[in-house]
C-alpha positions in Angstrom: -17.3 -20.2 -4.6 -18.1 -19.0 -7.8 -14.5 -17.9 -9.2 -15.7 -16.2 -11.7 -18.4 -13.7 -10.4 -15.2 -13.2 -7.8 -12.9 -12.1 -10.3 -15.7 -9.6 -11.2 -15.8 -8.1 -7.8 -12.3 -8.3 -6.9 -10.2 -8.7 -9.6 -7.5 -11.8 -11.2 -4.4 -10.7 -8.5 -6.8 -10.2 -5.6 -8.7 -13.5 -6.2 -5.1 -15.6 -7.0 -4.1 -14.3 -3.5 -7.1 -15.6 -2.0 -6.6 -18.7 -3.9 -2.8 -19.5 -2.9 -4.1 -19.8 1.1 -5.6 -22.6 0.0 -4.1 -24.4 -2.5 -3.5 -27.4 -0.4 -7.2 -27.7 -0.2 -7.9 -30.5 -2.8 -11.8 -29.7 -2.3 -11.0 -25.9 -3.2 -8.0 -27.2 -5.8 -11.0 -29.0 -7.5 -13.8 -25.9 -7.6 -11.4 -23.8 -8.5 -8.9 -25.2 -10.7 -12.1 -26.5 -12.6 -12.9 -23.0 -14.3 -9.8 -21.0 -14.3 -5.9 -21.5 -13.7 -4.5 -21.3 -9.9 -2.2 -19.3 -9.7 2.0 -20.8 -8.8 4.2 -19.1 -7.0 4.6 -16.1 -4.5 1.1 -13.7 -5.8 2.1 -10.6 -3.3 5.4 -10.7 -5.0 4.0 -10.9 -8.7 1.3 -8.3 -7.8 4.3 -6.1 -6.9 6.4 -6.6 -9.6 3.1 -6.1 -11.6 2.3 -2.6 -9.9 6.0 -1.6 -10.7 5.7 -2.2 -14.5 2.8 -0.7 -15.1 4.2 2.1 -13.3 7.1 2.3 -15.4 5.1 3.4 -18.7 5.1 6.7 -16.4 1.3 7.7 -16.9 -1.1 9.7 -15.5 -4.1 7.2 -15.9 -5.0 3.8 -16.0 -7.7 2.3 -16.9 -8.5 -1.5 -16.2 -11.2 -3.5 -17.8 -11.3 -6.0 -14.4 -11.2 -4.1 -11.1 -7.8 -5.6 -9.8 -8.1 -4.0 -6.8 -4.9 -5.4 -4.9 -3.2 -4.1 -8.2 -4.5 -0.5 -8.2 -3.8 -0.6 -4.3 -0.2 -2.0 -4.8 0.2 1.1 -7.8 -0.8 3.0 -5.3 1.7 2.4 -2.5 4.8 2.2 -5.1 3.9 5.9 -7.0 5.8 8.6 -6.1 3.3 11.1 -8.4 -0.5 11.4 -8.3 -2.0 8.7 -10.4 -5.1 8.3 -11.4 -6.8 4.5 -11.9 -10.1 4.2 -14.0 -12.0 0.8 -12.9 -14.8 0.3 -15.7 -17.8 -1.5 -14.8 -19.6 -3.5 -17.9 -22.7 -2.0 -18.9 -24.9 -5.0 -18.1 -23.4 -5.4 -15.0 -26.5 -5.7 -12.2 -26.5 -3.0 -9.2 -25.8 -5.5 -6.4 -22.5 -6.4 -8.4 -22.1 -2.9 -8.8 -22.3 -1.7 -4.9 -19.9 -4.8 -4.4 -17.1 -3.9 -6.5 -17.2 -0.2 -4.9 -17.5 -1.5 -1.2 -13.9 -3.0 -2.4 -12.3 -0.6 -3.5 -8.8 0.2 -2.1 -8.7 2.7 0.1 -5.9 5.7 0.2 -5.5 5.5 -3.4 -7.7 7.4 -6.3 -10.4 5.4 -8.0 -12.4 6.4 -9.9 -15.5 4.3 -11.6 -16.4 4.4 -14.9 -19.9 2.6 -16.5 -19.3 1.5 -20.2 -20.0 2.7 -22.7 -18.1 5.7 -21.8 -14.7 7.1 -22.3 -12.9 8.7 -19.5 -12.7 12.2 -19.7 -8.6 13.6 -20.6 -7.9 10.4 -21.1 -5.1 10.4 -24.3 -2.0 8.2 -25.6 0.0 10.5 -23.6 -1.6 10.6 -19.9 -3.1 7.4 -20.0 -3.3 3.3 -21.0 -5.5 0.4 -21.1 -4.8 -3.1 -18.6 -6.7 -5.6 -19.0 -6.5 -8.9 -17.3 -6.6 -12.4 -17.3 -4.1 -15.8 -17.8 -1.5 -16.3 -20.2 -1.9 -19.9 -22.1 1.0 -21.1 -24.4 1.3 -17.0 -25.0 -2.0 -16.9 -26.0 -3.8 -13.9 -23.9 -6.9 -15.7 -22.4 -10.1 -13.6 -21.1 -13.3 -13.9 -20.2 -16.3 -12.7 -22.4 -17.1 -9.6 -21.0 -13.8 -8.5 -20.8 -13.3 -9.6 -24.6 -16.5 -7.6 -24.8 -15.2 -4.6 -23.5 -11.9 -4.7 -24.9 -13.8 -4.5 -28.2 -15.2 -1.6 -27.5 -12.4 0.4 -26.3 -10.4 -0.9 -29.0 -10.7 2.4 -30.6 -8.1 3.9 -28.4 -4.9 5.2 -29.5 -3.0 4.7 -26.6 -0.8 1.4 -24.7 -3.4 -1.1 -24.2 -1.1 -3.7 -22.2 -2.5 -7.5 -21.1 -1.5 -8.1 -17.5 -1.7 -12.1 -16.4 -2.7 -13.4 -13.6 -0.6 -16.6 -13.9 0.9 -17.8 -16.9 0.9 -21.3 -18.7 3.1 -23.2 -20.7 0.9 -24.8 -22.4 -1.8 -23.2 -25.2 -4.7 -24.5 -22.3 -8.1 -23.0 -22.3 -11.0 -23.1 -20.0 -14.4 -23.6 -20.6 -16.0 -19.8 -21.1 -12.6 -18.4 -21.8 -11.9 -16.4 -25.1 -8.8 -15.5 -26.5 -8.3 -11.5 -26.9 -7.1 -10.6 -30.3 -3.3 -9.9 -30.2 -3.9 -6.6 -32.2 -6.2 -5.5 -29.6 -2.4 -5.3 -27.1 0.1 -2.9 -27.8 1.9 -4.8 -25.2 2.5 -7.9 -23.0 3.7 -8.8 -19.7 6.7 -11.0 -20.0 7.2 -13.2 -17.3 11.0 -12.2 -16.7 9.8 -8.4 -15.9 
């Protein structure tokens, strides 16, 4: 299993669940473990207390630079209001990978896709934010490079741009093909005791 191209398709939260089934696995342990962190303790719990914060910045839209589909499903569930979520699909991102991420999309909640380079149409400070994903290390906000890529580009935008981790770290680790995302690129960051 490529855990990378997975994350692609499925999204950080979505893939860490996966994971956690078989964490007892040393075989899966070892792939796994080997290019990104596993994730530790209860993920459906995290994913929920995730939904919940990013609901509590009480927008209209979000917009998420990895397709964290159990995220956007979880939002989706908890919201008492219409909300809008914005999955933005990199611009050299082949059609196969494409047609996969929108075969997984959650259903009963709104969706819409988005092909960089473009902006979201109505999308302002006020009705809408930036997430973007990936793994905390020693505080340091840890991405891959077409998320970094992306995040780049959309830097431009006025609004809360807030970096949501997966799993976090105590210590300042980094795996191989991970980047760190320039703290002035975050208005915001998930703290752990959320």
């Amino acid at each position: 299993m490529d855990v990378k191209k997975a994350s692609e398709a499925i999204g950080f939260f979505e893939l860490a669940g996966h994971l956690a089934k078989v964490r007892d696995s040393k075989e899966a342990v070892r792939k796994a473990g080997a290019d990104m962190p596993l994730p530790e303790g209860d993920v459906q719990e995290r994913i929920q207390r995730a939904a919940s914060w990013l609901l509590g910045f009480d927008k209209d839209k979000y917009m998420f630079l990895v397709p964290e589909i159990a995220l956007m499903e979880e939002m989706g569930k908890q919201s008492s209001k219409e909300i809008e979520t914005i999955l933005t699909i990199p611009c050299g991102m082949e059609m196969e990978e494409k047609e996969r991420i929108r075969s997984n999309l959650p259903r009963g909640t709104e969706v819409h896709i988005l092909e960089e380079p473009y902006f979201p149409e109505a999308f302002y400070p006020g009705n809408g934010m930036i997430v973007i994903s990936g793994y905390l290390g020693g505080g340091r906000a840890m991405v891959l490079p077409e998320t970094y890529r992306m995040a780049e580009h959309y830097g431009s935008f006025l609004g809360r741009t807030v970096f949501l981790p997966y799993t976090e770290l105590g210590t300042a680790l980094r795996y191989n093909g991970w980047m760190e995302l320039n703290s002035q690129r975050m208005i915001q960051k998930w703290r752990s005791e959320v």
